[in-house]
C-alpha positions as CSV (number, residue, x, y, z in Angstrom):
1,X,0.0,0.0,0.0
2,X,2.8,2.4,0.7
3,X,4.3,1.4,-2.3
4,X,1.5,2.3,-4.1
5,X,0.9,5.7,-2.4
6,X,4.7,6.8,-3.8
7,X,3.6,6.6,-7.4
8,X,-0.5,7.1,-7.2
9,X,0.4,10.7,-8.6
10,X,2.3,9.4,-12.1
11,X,0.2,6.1,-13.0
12,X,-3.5,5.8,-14.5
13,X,-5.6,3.6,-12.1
14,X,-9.2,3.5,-11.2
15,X,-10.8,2.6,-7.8
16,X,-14.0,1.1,-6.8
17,X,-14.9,1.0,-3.5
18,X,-11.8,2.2,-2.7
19,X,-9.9,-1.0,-4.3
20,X,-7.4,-0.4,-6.9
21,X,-9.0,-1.6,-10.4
22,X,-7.5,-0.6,-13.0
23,X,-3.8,0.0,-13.3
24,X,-1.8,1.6,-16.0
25,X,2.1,0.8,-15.6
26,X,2.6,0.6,-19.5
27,X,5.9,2.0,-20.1
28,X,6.8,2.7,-16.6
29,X,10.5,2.0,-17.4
30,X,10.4,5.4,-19.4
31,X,9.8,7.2,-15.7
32,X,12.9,7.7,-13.4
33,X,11.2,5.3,-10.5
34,X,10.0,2.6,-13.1
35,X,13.1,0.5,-12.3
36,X,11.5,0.3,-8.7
37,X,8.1,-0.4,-10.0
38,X,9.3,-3.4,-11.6
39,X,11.8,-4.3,-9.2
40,X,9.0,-4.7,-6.1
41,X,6.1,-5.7,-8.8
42,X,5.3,-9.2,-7.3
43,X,4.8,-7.8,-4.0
44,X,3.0,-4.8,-5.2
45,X,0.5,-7.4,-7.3
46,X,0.0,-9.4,-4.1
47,X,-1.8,-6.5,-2.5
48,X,-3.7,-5.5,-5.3
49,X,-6.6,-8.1,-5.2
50,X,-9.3,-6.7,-6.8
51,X,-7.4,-5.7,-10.0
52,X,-10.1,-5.9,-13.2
53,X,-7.2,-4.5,-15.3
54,X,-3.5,-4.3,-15.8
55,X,-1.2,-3.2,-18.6
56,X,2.2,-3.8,-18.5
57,X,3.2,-3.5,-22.0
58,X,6.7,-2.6,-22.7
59,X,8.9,-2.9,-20.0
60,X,10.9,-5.4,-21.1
61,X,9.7,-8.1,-18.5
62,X,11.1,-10.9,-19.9
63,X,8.8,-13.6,-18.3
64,X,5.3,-13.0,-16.8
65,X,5.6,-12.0,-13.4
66,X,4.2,-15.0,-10.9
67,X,1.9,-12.9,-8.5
68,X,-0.6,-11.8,-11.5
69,X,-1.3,-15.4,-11.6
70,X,-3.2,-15.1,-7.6
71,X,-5.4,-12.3,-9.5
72,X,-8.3,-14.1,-9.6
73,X,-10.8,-11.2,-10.6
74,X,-8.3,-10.1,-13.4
75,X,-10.1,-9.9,-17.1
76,X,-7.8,-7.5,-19.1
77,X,-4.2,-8.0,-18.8
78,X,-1.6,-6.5,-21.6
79,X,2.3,-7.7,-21.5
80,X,2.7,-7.0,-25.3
81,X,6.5,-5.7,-26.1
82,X,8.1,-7.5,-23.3
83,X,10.6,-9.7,-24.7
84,X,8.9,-12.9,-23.2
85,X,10.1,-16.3,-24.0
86,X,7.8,-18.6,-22.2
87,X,5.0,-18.5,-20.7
88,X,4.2,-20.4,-17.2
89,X,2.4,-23.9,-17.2
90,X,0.3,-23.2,-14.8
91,X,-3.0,-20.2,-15.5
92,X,-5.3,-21.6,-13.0
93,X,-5.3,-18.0,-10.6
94,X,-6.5,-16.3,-14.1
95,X,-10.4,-17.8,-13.9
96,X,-11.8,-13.9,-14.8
97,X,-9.5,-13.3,-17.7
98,X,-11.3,-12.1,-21.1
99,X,-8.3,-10.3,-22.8
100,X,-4.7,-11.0,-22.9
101,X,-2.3,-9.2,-25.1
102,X,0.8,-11.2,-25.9
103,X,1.9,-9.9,-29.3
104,X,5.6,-9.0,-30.0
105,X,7.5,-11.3,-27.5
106,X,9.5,-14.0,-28.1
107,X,7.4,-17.1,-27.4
108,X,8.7,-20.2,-29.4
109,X,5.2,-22.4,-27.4
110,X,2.3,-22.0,-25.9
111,X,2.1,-24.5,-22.7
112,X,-1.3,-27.1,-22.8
113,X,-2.2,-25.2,-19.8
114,X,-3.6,-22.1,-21.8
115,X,-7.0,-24.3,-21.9
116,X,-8.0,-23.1,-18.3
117,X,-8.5,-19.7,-18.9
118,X,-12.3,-21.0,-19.7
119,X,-13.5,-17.3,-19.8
120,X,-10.8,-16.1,-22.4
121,X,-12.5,-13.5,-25.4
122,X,-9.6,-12.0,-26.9
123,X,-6.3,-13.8,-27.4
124,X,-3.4,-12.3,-29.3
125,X,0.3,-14.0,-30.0
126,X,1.0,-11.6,-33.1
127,X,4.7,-11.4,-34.3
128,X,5.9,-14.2,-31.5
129,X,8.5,-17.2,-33.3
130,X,5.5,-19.8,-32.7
131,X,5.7,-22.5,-35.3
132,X,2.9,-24.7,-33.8
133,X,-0.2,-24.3,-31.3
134,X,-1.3,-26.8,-28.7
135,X,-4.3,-28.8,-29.3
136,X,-5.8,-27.5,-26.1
137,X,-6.6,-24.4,-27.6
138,X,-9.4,-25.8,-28.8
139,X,-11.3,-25.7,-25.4
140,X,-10.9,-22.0,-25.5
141,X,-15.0,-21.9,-26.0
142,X,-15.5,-18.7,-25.5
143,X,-12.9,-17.2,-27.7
144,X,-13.9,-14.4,-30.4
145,X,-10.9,-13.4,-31.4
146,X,-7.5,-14.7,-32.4
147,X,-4.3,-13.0,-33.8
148,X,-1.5,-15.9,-34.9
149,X,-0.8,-12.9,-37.5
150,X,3.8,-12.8,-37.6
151,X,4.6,-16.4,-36.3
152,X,6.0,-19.1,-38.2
153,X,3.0,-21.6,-38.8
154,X,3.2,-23.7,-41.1
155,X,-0.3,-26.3,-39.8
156,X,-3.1,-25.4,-37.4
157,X,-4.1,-27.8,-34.9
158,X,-7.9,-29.3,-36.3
159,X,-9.5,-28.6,-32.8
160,X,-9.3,-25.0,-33.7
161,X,-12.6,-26.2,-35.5
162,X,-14.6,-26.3,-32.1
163,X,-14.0,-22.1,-31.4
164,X,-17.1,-22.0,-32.4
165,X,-17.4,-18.3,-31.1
166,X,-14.4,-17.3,-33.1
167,X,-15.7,-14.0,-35.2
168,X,-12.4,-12.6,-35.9
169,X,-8.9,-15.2,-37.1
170,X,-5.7,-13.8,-38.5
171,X,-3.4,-16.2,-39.8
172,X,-0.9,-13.2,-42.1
173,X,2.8,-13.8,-42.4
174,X,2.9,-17.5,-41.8
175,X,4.4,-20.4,-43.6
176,X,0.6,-21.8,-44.2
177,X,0.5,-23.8,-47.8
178,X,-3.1,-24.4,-47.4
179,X,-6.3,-23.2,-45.6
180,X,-8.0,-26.4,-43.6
181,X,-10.8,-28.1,-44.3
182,X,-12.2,-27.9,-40.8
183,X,-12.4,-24.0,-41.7
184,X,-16.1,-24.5,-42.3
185,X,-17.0,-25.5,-38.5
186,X,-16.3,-21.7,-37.4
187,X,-20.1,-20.8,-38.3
188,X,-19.5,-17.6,-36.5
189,X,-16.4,-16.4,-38.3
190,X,-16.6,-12.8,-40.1
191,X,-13.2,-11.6,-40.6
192,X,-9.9,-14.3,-42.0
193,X,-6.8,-12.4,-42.1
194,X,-4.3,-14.8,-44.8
195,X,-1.6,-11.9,-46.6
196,X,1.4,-13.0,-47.1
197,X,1.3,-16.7,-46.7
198,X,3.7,-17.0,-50.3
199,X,3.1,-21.0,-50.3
200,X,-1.0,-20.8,-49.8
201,X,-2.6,-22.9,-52.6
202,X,-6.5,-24.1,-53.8
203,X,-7.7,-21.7,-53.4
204,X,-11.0,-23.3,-55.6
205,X,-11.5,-25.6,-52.7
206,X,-11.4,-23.3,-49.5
207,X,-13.2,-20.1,-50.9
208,X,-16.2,-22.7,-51.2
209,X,-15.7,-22.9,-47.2
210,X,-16.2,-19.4,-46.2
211,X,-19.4,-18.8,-47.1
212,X,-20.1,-16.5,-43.8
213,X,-17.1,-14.3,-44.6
214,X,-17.6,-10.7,-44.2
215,X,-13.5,-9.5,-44.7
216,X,-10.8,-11.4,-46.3
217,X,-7.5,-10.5,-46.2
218,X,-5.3,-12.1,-48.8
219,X,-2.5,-8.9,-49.5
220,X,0.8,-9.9,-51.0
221,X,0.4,-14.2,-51.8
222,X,1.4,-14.4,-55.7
223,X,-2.0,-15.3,-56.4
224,X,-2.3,-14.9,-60.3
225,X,-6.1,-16.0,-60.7
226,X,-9.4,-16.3,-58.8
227,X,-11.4,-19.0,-58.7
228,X,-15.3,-18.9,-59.9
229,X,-16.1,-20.1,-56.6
230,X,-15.0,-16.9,-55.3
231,X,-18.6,-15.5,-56.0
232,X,-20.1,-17.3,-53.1
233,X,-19.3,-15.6,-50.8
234,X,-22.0,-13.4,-50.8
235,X,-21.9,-11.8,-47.6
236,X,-18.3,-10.7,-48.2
237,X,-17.6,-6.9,-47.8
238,X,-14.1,-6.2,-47.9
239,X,-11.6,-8.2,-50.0
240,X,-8.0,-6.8,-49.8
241,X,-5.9,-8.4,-52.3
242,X,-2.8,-5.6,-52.5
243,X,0.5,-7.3,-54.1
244,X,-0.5,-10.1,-56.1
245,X,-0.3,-10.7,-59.7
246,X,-4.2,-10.5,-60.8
247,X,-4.5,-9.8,-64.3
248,X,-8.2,-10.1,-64.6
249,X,-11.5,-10.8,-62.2
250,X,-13.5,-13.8,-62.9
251,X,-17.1,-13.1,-63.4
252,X,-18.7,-14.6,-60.7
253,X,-17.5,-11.9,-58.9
254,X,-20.4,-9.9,-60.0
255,X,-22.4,-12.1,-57.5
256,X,-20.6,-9.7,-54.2
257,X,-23.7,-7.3,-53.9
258,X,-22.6,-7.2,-50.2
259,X,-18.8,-6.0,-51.4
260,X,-18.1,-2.1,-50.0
261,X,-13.9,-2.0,-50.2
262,X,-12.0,-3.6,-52.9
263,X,-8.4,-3.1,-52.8
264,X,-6.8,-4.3,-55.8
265,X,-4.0,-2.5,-55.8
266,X,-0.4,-3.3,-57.2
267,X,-1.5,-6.3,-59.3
268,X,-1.4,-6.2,-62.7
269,X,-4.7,-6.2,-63.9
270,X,-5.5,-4.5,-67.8
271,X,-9.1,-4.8,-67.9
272,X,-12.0,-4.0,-65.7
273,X,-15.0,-5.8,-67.0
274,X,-18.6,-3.5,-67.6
275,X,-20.1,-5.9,-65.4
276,X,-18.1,-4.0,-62.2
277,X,-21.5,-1.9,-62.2
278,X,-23.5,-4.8,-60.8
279,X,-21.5,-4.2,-57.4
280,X,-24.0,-2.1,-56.0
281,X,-23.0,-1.6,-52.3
282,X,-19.3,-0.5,-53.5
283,X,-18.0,2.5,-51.6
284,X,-14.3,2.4,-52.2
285,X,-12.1,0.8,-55.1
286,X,-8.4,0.6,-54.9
287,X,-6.4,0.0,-58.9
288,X,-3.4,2.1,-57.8
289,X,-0.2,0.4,-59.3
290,X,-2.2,-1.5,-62.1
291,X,-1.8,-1.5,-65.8
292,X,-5.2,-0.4,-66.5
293,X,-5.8,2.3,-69.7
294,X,-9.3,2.7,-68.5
295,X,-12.8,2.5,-66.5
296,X,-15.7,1.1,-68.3
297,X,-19.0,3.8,-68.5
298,X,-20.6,0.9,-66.3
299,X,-18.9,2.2,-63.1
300,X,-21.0,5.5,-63.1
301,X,-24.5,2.9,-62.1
302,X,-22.7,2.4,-58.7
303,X,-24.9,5.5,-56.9
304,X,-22.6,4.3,-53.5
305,X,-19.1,4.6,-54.8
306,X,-17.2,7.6,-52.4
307,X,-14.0,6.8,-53.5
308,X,-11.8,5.1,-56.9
309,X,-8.5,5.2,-56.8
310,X,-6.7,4.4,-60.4
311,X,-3.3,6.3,-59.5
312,X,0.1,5.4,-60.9
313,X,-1.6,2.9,-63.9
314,X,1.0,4.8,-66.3
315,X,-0.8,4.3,-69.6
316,X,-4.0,5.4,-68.1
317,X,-6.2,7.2,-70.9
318,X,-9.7,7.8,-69.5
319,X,-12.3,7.3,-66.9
320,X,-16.2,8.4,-67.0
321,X,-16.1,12.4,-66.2
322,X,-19.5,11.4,-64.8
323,X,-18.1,10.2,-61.7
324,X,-16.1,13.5,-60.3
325,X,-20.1,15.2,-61.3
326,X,-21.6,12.4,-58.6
327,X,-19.0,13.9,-55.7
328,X,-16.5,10.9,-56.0
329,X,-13.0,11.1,-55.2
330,X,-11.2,10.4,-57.8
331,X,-7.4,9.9,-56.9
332,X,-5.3,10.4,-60.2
């Protein structure tokens, strides 16, 4: 309590019922007495029992200090940029926990023992050196959202299947050559984060399981072609395709009625098909960096389009004038 009456003054914190909440001690090793913050943490956690909230993002921690595990009404914690290696094998203390927040550290596993923190929402490894997940990660049943995004994947464990919560997965920058089968158990899943997975394949055979899909993310992959099958997924509304090698759409995708962002960007696409006015919910189109000469009349019939972006297509010749008249930005 002392401890925590010498630095009450320079930290965010919230009380309830005069019990210490919420606590803010991000970056406290940018403050001259952070290196006593961290120094006496364990014993300063120990006090702090009613603790809903703690970030401790970068402070260079290196492991996860023991006492936050006797925090037993503890739903957000943040360690992010901490240089972790390992995590402990034992998260028993941590029933309450909805959030935790372990991207960029240095984790290489994640221990069987993640599978009793039974009220976990948000979980997020991003740009750790994990290059496979425990099957026990599959009892994480309450889980929404899951960011593997910067590891070194290369398989997912099939129990994966039974996060059957899971709105939100982001597999980018991973060694994945193929998306799994068991993809279409995740009835609830809206957004699929998959850029930059250079070895990712079939793509015929897995668009056909997404047909819930609301965002795809599939930036930088040397994907050369789309499948027809692509125009199932009706309910998608943002595709981002950035850095591929697309020379033309297929025409199922005239099917997307749901489709509001398309970034096409940096491909090298010639021709944009008349049938691109049937995408009647589009708001904003991306063909920067193409090698387009121009937009079909047929782009004018989309009444929702804010913004079309057809910048740095060097043998660009013309576009409907139409468009500028209707209030769209037009980026040259």
């Amino acid at each position: 309590i002392n401890f925590f009456e010498d630095i009450r003054n320079s930290v965010k914190y919230h009380l309830e019922d005069g019990n210490v909440v919420e606590l803010d001690l991000s970056f406290i090793l940018d403050y001259t007495y952070g290196w006593k913050v961290l120094k006496n943490l364990t014993e300063f956690l120990r006090v702090l029992k009613h603790l809903k909230r703690l970030e401790l993002q970068s402070n260079k921690l290196g492991k996860v200090p023991e006492s936050i595990f006797s925090l037993n009404y503890l739903k957000h914690l943040d360690l992010s940029h901490n240089n972790i290696n390992q995590l402990p094998n034992d998260f028993h203390g941590l029933k309450s926990l909805e959030f935790l927040n372990l991207r960029y550290n240095n984790l290489t596993e994640i221990p069987d023992s993640i599978s009793s923190l039974r009220s976990l929402k948000s979980l997020d490894l991003k740009h750790n050196k994990l290059n496979s997940l425990p099957t026990s990660i599959g009892k994480l049943k309450s889980l929404n959202y899951l960011n593997l995004h910067g590891n070194q994947l290369k398989i997912l464990p099939s129990t994966i299947k039974n996060l059957i919560l899971l709105e939100e997965l982001n597999l980018g920058l991973n060694n994945l050559i193929s998306v799994p089968s068991w993809i279409r158990k995740l009835r609830s899943l809206k957004k699929l984060g998959l850029g930059r997975n250079k070895k990712l394949s079939k793509f015929k055979e897995w668009f056909e399981l997404l047909p819930s899909i609301m965002e795809l993310n599939l930036y930088d992959n040397n994907i050369k072609e789309l499948p027809e099958s692509i125009g199932l997924l009706s309910s998608l509304e943002v595709l981002v395709m950035p850095n591929n090698h697309l020379t033309k759409l297929p025409e199922s995708f005239k099917k997307l009625s749901s489709l509001r962002l398309l970034d096409l960007s940096w491909n090298d696409i010639t021709d944009i098909p008349e049938w691109i006015g049937s995408l009647s919910s589009l708001e904003e189109l991306n063909l920067r960096g193409n090698k387009l000469l121009k937009i079909p009349d047929s782009i004018s019939l989309i009444e929702s389009l804010k913004i079309l972006n057809i910048s740095l297509n060097k043998d660009f010749l013309q576009f409907p004038k139409s468009l500028e008249k209707k209030g769209v930005q037009v980026i040259k």
